[in-house]
C-alpha positions as CSV (number, residue, x, y, z in Angstrom):
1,X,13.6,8.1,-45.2
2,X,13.3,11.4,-43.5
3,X,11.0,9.7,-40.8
4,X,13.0,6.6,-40.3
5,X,16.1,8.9,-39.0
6,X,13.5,11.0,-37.0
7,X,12.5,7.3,-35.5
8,X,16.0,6.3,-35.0
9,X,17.4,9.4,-33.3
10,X,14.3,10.0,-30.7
11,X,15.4,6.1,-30.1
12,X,18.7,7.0,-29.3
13,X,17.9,9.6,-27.2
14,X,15.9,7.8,-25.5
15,X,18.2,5.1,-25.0
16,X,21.0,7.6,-24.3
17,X,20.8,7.6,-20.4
18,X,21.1,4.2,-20.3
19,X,24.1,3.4,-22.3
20,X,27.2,1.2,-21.6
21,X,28.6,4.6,-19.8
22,X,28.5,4.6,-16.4
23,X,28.7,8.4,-16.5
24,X,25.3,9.0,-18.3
25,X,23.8,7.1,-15.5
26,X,23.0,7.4,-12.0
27,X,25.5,6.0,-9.2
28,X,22.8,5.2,-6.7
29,X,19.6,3.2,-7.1
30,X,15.8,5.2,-7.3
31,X,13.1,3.6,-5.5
32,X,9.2,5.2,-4.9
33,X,6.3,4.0,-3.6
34,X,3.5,2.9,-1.2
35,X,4.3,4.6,2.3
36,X,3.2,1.2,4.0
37,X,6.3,-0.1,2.3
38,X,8.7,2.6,2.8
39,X,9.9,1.5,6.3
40,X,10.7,-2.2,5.1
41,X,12.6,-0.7,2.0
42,X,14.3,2.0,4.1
43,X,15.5,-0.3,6.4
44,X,17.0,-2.6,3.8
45,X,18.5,0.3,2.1
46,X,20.5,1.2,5.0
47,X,21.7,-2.2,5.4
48,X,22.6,-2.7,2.0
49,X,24.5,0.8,2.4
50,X,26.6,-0.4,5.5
51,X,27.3,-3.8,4.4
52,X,28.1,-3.3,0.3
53,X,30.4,-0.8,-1.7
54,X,27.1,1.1,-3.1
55,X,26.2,3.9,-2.4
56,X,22.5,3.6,0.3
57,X,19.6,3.7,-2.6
58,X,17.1,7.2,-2.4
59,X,13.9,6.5,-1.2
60,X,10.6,8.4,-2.0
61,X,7.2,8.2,0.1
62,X,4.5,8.5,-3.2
63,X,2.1,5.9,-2.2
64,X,1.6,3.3,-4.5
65,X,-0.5,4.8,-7.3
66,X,1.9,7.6,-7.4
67,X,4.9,5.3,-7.6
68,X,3.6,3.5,-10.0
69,X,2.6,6.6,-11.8
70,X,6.4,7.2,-11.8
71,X,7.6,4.4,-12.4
72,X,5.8,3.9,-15.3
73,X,6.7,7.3,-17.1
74,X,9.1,5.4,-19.0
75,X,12.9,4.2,-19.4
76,X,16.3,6.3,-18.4
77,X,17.8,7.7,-15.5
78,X,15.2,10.4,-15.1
79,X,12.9,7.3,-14.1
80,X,12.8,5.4,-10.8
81,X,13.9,1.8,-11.0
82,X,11.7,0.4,-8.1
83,X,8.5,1.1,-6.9
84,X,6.9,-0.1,-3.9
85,X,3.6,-1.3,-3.9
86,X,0.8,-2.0,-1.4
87,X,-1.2,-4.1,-4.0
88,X,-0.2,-5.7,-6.6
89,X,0.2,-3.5,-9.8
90,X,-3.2,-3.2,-12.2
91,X,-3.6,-4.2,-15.7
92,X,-4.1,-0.5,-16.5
93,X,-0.6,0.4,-14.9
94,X,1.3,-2.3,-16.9
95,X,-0.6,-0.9,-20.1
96,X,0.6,2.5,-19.0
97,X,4.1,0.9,-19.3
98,X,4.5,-0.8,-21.8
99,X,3.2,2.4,-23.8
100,X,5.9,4.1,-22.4
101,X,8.5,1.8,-23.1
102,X,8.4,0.0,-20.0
103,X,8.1,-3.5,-20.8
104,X,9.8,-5.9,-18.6
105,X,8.9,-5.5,-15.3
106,X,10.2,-8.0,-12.2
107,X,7.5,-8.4,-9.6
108,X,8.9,-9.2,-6.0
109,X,6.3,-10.1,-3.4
110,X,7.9,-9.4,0.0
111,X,5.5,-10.0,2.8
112,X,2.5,-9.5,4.4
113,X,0.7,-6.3,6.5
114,X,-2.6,-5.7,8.3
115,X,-4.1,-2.1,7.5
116,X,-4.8,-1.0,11.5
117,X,-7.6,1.1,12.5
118,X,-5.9,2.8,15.5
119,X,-6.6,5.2,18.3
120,X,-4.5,6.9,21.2
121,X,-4.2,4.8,23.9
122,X,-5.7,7.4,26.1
123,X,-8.9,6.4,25.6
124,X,-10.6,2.9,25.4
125,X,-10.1,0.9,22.4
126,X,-12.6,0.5,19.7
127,X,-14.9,-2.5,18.7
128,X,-15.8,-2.5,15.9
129,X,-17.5,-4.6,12.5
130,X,-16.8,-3.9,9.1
131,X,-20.1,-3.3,8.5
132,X,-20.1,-0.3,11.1
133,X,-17.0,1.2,9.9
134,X,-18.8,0.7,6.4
135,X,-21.8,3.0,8.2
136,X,-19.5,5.6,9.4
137,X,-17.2,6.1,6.4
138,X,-19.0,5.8,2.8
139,X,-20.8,9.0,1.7
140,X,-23.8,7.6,1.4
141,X,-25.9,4.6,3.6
142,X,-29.2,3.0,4.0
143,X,-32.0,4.7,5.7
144,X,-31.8,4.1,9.0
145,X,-35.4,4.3,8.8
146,X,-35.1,0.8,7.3
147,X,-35.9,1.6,3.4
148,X,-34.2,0.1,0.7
149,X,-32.6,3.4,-0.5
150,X,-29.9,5.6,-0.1
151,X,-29.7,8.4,2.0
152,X,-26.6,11.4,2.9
153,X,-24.6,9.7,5.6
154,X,-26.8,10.7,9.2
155,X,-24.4,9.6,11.3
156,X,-22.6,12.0,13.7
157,X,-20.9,9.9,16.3
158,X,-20.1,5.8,16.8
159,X,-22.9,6.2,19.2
160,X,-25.3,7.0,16.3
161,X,-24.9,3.6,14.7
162,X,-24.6,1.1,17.7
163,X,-25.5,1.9,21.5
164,X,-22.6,0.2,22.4
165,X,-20.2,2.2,20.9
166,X,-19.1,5.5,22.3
167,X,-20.5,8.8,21.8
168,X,-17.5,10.5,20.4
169,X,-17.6,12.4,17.0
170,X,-16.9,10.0,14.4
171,X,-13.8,11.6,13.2
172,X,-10.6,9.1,10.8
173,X,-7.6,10.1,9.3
174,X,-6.9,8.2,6.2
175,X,-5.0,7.6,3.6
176,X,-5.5,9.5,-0.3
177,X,-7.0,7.3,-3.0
178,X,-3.6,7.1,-4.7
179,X,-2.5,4.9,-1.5
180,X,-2.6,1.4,-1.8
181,X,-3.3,1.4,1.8
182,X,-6.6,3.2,1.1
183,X,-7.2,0.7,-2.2
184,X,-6.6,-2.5,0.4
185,X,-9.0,-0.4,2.6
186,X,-11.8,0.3,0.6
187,X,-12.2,-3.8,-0.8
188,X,-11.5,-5.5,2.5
189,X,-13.3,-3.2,5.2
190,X,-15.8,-1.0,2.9
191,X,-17.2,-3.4,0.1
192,X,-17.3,-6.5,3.1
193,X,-19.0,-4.3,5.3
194,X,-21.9,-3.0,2.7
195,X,-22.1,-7.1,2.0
196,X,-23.5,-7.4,5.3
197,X,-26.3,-5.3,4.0
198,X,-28.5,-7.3,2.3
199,X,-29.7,-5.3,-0.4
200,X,-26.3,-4.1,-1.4
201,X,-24.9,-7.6,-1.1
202,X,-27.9,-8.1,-3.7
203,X,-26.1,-5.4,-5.4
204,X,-23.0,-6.5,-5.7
205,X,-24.0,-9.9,-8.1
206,X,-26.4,-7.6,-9.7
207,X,-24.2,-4.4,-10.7
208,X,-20.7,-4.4,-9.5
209,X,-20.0,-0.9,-10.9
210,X,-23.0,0.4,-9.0
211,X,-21.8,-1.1,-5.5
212,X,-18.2,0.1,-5.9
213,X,-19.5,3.2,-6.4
214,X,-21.4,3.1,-3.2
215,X,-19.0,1.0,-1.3
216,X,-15.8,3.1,-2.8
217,X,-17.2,6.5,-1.7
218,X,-15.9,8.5,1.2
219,X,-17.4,10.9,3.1
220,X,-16.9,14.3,2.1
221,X,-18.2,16.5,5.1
222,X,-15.4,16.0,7.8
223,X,-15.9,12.4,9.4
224,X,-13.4,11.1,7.1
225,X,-10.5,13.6,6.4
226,X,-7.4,12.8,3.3
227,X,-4.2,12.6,5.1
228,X,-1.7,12.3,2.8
229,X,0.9,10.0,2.5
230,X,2.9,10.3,5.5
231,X,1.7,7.7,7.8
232,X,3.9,9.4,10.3
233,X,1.9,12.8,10.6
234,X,-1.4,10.5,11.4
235,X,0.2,9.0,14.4
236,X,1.2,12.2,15.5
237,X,-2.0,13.6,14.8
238,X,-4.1,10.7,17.1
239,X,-2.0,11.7,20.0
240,X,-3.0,15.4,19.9
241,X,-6.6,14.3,19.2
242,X,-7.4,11.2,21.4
243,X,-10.9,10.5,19.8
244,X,-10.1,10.4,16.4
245,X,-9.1,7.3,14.4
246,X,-6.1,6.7,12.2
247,X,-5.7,4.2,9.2
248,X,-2.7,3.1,8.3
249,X,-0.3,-0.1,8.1
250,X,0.5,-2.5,10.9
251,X,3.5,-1.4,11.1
252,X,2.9,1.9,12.0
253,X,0.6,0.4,15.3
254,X,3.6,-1.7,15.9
255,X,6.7,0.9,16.1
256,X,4.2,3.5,18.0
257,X,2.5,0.7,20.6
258,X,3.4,2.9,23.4
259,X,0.9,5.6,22.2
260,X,-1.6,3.9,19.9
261,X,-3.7,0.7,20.1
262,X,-5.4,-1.4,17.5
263,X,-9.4,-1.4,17.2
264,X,-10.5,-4.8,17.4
265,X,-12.3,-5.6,14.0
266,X,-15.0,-8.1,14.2
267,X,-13.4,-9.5,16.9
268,X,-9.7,-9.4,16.2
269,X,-7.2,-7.3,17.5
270,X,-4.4,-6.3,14.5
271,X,-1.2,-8.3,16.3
272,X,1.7,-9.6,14.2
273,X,0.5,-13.7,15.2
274,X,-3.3,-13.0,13.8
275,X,-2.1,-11.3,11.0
276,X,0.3,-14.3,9.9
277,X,-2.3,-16.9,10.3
278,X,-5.1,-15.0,8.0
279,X,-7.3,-14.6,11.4
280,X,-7.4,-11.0,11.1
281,X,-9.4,-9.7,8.4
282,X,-7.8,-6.6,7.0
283,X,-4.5,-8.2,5.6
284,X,-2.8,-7.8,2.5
285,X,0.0,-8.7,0.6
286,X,3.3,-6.5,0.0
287,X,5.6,-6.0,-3.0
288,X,8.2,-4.0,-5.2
289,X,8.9,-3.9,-9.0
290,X,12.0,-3.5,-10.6
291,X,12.4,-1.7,-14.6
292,X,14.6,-4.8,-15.9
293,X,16.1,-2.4,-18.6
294,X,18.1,-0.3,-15.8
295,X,19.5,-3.7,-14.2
296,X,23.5,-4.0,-15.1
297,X,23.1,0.2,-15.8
298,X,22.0,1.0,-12.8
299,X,25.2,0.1,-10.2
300,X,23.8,-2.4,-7.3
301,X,19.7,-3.5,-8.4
302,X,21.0,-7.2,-8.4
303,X,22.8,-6.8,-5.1
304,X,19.5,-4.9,-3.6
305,X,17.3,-7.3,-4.6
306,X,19.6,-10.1,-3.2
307,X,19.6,-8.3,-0.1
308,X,16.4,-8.0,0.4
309,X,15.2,-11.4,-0.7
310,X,18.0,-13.1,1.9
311,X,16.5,-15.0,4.7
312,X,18.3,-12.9,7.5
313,X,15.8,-9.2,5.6
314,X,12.6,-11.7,5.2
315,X,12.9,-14.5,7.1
316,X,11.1,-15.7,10.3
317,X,13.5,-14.5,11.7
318,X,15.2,-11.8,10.1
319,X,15.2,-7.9,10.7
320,X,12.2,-6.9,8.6
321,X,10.2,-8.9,11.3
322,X,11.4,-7.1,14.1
323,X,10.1,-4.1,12.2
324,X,6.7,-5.7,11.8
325,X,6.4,-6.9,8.1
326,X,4.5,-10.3,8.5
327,X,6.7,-13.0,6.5
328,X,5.5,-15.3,3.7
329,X,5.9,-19.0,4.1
330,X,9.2,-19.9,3.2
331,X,7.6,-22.1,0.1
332,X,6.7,-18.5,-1.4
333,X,10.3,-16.8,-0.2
334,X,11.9,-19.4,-2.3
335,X,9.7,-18.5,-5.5
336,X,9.9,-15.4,-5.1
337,X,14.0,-15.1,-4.0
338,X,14.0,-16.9,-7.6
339,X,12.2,-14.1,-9.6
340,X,13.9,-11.4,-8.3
341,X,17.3,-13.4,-8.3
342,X,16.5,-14.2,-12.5
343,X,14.8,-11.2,-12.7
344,X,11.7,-13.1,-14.2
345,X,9.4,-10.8,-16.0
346,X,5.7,-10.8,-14.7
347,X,3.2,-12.0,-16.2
348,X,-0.7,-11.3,-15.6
């Protein structure tokens, strides 16, 4: 007996911050997440801000493991209600939920972005394969020497791997591993580019933990320094240091195109047209979730969601566009206006 009221009042606590009273809860909607997002999401929020009667929702810069880390921590006003996400959200993450209470969860797939490998336009752009950015980056490569076995990464400066390439120090600014830019990152540039190598491709059918491992595994000894979060400071950084790289979203190339350029990846420059029709390779898809239990407790997460999901946010046409998020076809704006106008609860 004892234990069933301990049960039922931790449940009530629990539960307290979401009660019918609106003055146990929040007047203003909590949204974290993936720093490639945050621009799209900010942009909307001010928007829905001018145009509605509630209040502009806070946004928070975490990346998308960290938001998602958040998010996840459980239910109640103390917990965000959206998170923004660069990838779509792991089995793990949803198992992290649930445990923690979490357990309806409305995904909303917004869009499209390239991850851009960027320099200051001060100097020439870069050319580059996946394969040699593969080279460059992981912390460990092939012998040069041509055995088939691992070696301490040798290379110095672009120059090192190709002769075409300049002689600069090899020298990138990236993103943490709680990024989902830097998840996006390391499966379409790192693990395509050690494919190209054939015994690592051999690898990869063979023992799939053992090539992540390889392909997954940054450089540690400068070429490759953690940036944080704030794609912001990275573009500031290129323009002080004019040979090193930056990696971050397309939109961040796009709103700083008067200082930065894209590197041409095999072949492809990183504009908004070869992004949309899958012709360049380092594309991803874009999303948010909502916590379901703080909808109708939270005041306005309906009327976000609606605003967001309208055709003149992301449409062909509409604003988020002009700020460089690629739209989906309008067959997957439809299905997905309808989840988040239903709030449909995902399903893996």
């Amino acid at each position: 007996m004892l234990k069933k009221i301990a049960l039922t009042t931790f449940a009530l606590a629990l539960s307290a911050p979401l009660c019918a009273g609106q003055a146990m809860a929040r007047d203003y909607i909590s949204i974290v997440g993936s720093s490639t997002v945050y621009p799209f999401a900010t942009v909307v929020a001010e928007q829905f801000g001018k145009t509605t009667n509630f209040k502009t929702p806070k946004i928070e810069s975490t990346g998308s493991g960290g938001g998602l880390k958040l998010f996840c921590g459980g239910v109640g006003v103390q917990h965000p209600d959206i998170t923004n996400a660069s990838r779509r959200i792991k089995k793990s993450e949803i198992e992290k939920c649930e445990s923690n209470g979490v357990k309806e969860i409305v995904e909303v797939k917004i869009g499209y972005d390239g991850i851009a490998l960027a320099n200051s336009k001060k100097v020439a752009a870069m050319h580059l394969s996946r394969e040699e950015i593969f080279l460059a980056l992981a912390k460990e490569v092939p012998d040069p020497k041509g055995s088939e076995k691992l070696i301490a990464n040798p290379y110095k400066t672009w120059h090192d791997i190709n002769p075409d390439l300049p002689k600069s120090k090899i020298e990138v600014l990236g993103p943490p591993p709680t990024s989902g830019t830097r998840d996006a990152f390391v499966e379409l540039v790192m693990e395509d580019g050690a494919k190209e190598i054939p015994f690592l491709k051999a690898l990869a059918k063979t023992d799939k933990n053992a090539f992540k491992k390889i392909s997954h595994s940054m450089r540690e000894d400068g070429a490759f320094i953690e940036a944080g979060e704030n794609d912001n400071l990275i573009v500031q950084k290129l323009e002080v240091n004019p040979a090193a790289i930056g990696i971050f979203g397309f939109s961040y190339l796009d709103q700083n195109s008067d200082k930065l350029q894209g590197s041409i990846i095999d072949g492809v420059a990183p504009t908004f047209e070869a992004i949309a029709d899958g012709k360049y390779p380092v594309s991803r898809p874009l999303f948010f979730y909502v916590k379901k239990a703080h909808v109708g407790v939270i005041p306005g997460i309906k009327e976000y969601l609606a605003e967001f999901t309208s055709e003149k946010a992301w449409g062909d046409e509409g604003y988020l566009a002009d700020k460089g998020m690629i739209p989906m076809p309008a067959k997957e704006r439809k299905e997905f206006a309808a989840a988040a106008k239903n709030l449909k609860k995902l399903e893996m």
